[in-house]
C-alpha positions as CSV (number, residue, x, y, z in Angstrom):
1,X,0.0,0.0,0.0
2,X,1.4,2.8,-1.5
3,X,-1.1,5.4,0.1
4,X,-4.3,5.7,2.0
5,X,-6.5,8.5,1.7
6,X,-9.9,6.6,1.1
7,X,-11.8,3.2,1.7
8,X,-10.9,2.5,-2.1
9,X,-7.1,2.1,-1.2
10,X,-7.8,-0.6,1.4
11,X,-9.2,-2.6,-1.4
12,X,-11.5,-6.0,-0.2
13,X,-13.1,-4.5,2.6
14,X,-14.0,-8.1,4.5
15,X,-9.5,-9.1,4.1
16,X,-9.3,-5.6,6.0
17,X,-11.6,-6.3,9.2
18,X,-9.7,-10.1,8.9
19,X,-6.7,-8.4,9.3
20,X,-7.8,-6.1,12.1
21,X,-9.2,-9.2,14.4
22,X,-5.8,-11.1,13.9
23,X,-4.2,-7.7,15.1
24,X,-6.6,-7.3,18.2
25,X,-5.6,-11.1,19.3
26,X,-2.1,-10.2,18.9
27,X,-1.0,-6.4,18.6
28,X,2.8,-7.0,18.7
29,X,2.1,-10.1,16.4
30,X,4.5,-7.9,13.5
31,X,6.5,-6.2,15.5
32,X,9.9,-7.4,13.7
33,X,7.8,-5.7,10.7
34,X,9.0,-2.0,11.3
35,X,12.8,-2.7,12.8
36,X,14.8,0.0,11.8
37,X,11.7,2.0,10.0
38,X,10.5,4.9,11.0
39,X,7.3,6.7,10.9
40,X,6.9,10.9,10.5
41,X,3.6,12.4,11.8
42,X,3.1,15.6,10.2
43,X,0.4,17.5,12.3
44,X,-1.2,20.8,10.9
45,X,-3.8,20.7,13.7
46,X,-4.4,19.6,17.1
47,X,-5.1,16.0,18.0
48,X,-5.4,13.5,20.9
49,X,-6.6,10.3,19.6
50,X,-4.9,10.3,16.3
51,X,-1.5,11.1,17.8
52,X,-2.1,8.8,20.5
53,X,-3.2,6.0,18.7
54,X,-1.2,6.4,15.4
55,X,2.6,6.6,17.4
56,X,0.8,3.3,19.6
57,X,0.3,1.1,16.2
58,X,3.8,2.2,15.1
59,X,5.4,1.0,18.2
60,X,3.6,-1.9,18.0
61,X,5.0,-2.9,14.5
62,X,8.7,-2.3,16.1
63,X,9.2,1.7,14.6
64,X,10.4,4.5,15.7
65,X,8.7,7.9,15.4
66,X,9.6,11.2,14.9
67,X,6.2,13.6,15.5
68,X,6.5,17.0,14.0
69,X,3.9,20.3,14.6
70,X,3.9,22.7,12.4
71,X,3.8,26.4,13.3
72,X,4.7,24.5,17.1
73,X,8.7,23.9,16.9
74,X,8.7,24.0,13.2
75,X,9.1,26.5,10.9
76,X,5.5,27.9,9.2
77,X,4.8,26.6,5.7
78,X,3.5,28.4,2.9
79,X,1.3,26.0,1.1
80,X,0.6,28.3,-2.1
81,X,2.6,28.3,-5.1
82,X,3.5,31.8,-6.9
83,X,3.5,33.5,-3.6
84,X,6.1,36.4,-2.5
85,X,7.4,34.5,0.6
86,X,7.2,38.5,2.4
87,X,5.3,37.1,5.5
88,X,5.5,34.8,8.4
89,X,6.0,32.0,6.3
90,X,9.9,31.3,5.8
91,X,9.7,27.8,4.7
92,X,7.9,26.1,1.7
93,X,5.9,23.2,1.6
94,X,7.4,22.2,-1.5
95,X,10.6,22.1,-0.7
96,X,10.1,20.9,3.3
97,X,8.4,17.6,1.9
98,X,11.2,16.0,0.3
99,X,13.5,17.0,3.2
100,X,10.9,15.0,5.5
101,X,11.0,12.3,3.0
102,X,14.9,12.4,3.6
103,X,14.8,11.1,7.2
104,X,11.4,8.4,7.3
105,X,10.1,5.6,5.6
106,X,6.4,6.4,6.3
107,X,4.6,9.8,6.6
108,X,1.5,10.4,7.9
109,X,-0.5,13.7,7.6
110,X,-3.1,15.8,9.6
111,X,-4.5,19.0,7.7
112,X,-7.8,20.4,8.5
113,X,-10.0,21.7,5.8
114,X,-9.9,25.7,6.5
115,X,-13.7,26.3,5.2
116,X,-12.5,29.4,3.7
117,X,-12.2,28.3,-0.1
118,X,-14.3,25.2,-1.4
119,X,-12.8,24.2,-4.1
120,X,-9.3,24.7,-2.5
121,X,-10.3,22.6,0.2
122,X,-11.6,19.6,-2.1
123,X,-8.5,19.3,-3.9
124,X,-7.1,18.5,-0.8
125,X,-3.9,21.1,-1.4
126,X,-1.5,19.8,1.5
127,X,-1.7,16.0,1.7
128,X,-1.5,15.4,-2.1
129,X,1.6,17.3,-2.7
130,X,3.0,14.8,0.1
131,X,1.9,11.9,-2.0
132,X,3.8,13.9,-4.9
133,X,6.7,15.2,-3.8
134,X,8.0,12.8,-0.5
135,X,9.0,10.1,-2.6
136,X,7.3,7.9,0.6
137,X,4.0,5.9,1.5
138,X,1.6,8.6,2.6
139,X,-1.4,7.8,5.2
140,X,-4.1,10.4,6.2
141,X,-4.8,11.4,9.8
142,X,-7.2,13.2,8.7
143,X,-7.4,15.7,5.3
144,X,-9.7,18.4,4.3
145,X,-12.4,16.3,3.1
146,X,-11.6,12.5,4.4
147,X,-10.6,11.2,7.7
148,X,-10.2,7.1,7.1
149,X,-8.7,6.1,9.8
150,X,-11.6,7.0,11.8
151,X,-14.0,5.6,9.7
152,X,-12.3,2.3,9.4
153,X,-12.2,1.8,13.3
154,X,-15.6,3.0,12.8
155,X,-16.5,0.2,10.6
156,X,-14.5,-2.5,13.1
157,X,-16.6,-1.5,15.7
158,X,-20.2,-1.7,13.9
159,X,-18.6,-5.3,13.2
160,X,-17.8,-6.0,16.6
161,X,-21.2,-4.9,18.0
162,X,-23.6,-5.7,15.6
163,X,-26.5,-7.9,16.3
164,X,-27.6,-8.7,13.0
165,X,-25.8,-9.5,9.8
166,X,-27.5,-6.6,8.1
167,X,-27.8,-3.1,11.1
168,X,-29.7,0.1,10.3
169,X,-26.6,2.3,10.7
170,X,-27.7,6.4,10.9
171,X,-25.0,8.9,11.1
172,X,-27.3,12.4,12.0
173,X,-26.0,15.6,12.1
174,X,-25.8,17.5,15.7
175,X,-25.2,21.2,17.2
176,X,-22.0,22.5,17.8
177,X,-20.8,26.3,18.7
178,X,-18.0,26.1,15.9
179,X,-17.9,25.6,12.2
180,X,-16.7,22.0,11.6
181,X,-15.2,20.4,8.4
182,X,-17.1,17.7,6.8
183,X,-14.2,15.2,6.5
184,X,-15.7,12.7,9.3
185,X,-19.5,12.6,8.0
186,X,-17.6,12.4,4.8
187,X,-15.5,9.8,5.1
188,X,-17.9,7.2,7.5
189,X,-20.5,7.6,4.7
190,X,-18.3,6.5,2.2
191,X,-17.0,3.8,4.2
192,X,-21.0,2.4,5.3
193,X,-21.9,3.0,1.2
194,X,-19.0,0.1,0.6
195,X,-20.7,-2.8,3.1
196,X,-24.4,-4.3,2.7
197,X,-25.7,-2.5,6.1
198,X,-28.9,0.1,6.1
199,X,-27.4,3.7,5.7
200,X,-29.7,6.5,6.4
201,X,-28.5,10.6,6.7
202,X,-30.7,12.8,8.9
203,X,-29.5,16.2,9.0
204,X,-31.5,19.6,8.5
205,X,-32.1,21.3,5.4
206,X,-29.2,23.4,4.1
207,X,-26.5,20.4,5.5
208,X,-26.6,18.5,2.2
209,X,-23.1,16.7,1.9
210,X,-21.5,16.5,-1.4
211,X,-23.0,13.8,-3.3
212,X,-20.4,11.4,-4.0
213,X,-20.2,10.9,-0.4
214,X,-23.7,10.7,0.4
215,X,-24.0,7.4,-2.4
216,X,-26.4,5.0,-2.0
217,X,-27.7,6.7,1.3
218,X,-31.1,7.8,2.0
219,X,-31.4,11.2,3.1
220,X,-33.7,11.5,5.9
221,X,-34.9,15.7,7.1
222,X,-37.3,13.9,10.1
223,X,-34.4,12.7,12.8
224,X,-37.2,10.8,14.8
225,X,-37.9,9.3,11.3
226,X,-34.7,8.3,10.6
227,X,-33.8,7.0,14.0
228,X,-36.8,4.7,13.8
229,X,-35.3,0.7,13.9
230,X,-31.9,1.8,14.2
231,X,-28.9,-0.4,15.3
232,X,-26.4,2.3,15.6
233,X,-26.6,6.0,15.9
234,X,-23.2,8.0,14.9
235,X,-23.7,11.4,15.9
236,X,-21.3,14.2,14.2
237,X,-21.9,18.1,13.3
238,X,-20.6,19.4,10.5
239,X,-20.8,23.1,8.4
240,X,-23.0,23.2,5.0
241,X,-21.4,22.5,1.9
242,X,-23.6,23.8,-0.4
243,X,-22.4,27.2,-2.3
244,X,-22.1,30.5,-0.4
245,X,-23.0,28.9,2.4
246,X,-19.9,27.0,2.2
247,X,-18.1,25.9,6.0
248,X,-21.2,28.4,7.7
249,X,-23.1,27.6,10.6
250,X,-26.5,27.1,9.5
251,X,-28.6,26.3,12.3
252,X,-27.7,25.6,16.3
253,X,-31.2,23.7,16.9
254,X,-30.9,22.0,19.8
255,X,-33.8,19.9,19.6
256,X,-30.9,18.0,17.3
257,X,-28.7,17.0,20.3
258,X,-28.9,12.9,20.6
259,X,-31.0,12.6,23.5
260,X,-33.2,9.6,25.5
261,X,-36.2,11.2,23.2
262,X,-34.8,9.8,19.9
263,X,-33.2,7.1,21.5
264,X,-36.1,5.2,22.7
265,X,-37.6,4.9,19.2
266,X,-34.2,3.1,18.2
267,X,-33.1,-0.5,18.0
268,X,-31.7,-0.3,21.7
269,X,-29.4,1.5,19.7
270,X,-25.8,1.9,20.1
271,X,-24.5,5.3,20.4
272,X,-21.2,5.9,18.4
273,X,-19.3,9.4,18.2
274,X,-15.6,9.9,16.8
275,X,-14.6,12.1,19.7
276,X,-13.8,14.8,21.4
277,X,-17.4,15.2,22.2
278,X,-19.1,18.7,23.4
279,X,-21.6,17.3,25.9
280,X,-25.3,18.4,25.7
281,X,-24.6,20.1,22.1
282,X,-24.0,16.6,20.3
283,X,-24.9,14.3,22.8
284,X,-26.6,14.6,26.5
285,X,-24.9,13.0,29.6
286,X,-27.0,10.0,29.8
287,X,-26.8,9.6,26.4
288,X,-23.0,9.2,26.5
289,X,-22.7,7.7,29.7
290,X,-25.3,4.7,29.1
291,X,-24.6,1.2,28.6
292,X,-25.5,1.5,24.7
293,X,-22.2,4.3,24.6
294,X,-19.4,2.5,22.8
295,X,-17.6,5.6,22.0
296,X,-14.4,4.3,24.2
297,X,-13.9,1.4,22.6
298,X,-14.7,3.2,19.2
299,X,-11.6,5.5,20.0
300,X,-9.8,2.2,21.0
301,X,-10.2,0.7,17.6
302,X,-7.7,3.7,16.2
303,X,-5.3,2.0,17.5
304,X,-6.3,-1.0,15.6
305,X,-7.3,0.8,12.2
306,X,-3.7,2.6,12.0
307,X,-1.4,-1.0,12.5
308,X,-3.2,-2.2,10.1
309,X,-2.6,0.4,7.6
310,X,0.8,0.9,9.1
311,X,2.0,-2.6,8.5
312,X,0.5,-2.5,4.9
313,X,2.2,0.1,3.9
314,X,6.1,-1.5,5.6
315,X,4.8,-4.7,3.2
316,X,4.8,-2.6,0.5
């Protein structure tokens, strides 16, 4: 594996979760894999689980790690080409990726969309020059518009959980204070629209996502309505897409926020969230804190998602 931006470079979907169980048995199973290797993790914003669980899985397959924050101990990077270089950017991304690429074997890459410039945004204008330029493997930890390893501990946890070959699976849109990317609600519907399960959208009007995500989804406006029968409920917020309303807070509605209400009408539905989590915007406490909460060993499964990757991409 060469990269891994998407579910389409993890190829067979059912030799992936295979290889994820074998892992869970036995995490240090490969750990003569990455002797000698070493991993990069190239972070353009914050993060707790990614960092955590991403430098775990590399240790794990025997690596070492060098982690490196931009803007944090590192120089800023001016990301645009044809620039004057006149402002409090002294370094250039295209000339600080191949330097990285100098002193690793693997990079991985966290960059935020900025939710200033669509189209900029959707041609994902820092990872892909990585994949370009670093003459290395090159793994997201999250882009602009995708964030797979998420979604593929997402998927090992639906797998672990489920109670019936087939689960009614609804990712729903919830309140936050900020404007968020869509790169999660992207990247988990793309992943669900690859299995056989029932995929349902419930968001309000305006927070359309763009279509080649959405697939094969049905796109439910009536959240009680969608929650009906459900199996598993993945709550994210996300800004609109859609034109001039572009990375914009649409609507705060709090009557959004997963509670007991929509619960009940579920499947004894399991409540999943990527995490962190703003408690009583997205989810109330005794949502979150009820036996039916599997959003801890969700985040575990990161750890699981990224050796698996990882160790693809030492195989080659």
């Amino acid at each position: 594996m060469k990269q891994f931006t998407n579910v389409h470079d993890t190829g067979n979907l059912r030799a992936a979760l295979d290889e994820a169980f074998e892992i869970k048995r036995d995490r240090f199973k490969y750990v003569d894999l990455g002797r000698n290797k070493t991993l990069m993790m190239v972070f353009f914003n914050s993060s707790l689980r990614t960092r955590l669980s991403t430098q775990k899985a590399a240790m794990n397959l025997g690596m070492n790690v060098i982690v490196l924050d931009i803007g944090q101990g590192a120089w800023k990077l001016e990301t645009e080409r044809g620039v004057i270089m006149d402002g409090n950017k002294p370094e250039h991304i295209l000339e600080a990726i191949p330097v990285m690429g100098c002193y690793c074997d693997v990079i991985g890459i966290r960059a935020f969309a900025r939710l200033e410039d669509r189209d900029l945004d959707y041609q994902e204008t820092i990872i892909n020059p990585f994949i370009e330029l670093s003459g290395r493997p090159v793994f997201s930890m999250e882009a602009a518009t995708r964030h797979p390893l998420q979604s593929f501990a997402d998927l090992i946890t639906i797998e672990e959980y489920k109670r019936t070959a087939r689960p009614k699976v609804v990712m729903t849109w919830a309140p936050h204070p900020n404007a968020l990317p869509q790169a999660v609600p992207n990247s988990f519907a793309e992943w669900m629209n690859e299995t056989d399960y029932e995929f349902v959208i419930t968001h309000p009007e305006g927070y359309e996502l763009d279509a080649t995500f959405v697939g094969k989804a049905r796109v439910e406006y009536d959240q009680m309505k969608a929650f009906e029968g459900a199996d598993f409920i993945y709550a994210k917020n996300w800004s609109a897409y859609s034109g001039d309303n572009y990375g914009k807070i649409l609507s705060k509605d709090r009557n959004w926020t997963v509670s007991d209400r929509q619960m009940a009408v579920t499947n004894q539905a399991y409540f999943m969230h990527c995490l962190p989590v703003r408690r009583n915007m997205i989810v109330t406490d005794e949502v979150i804190e009820s036996p039916q909460s599997i959003v801890i060993p969700e985040a575990a499964n990161r750890e699981i998602s990224a050796t698996v990757v990882l160790k693809r991409m030492l195989m080659g």
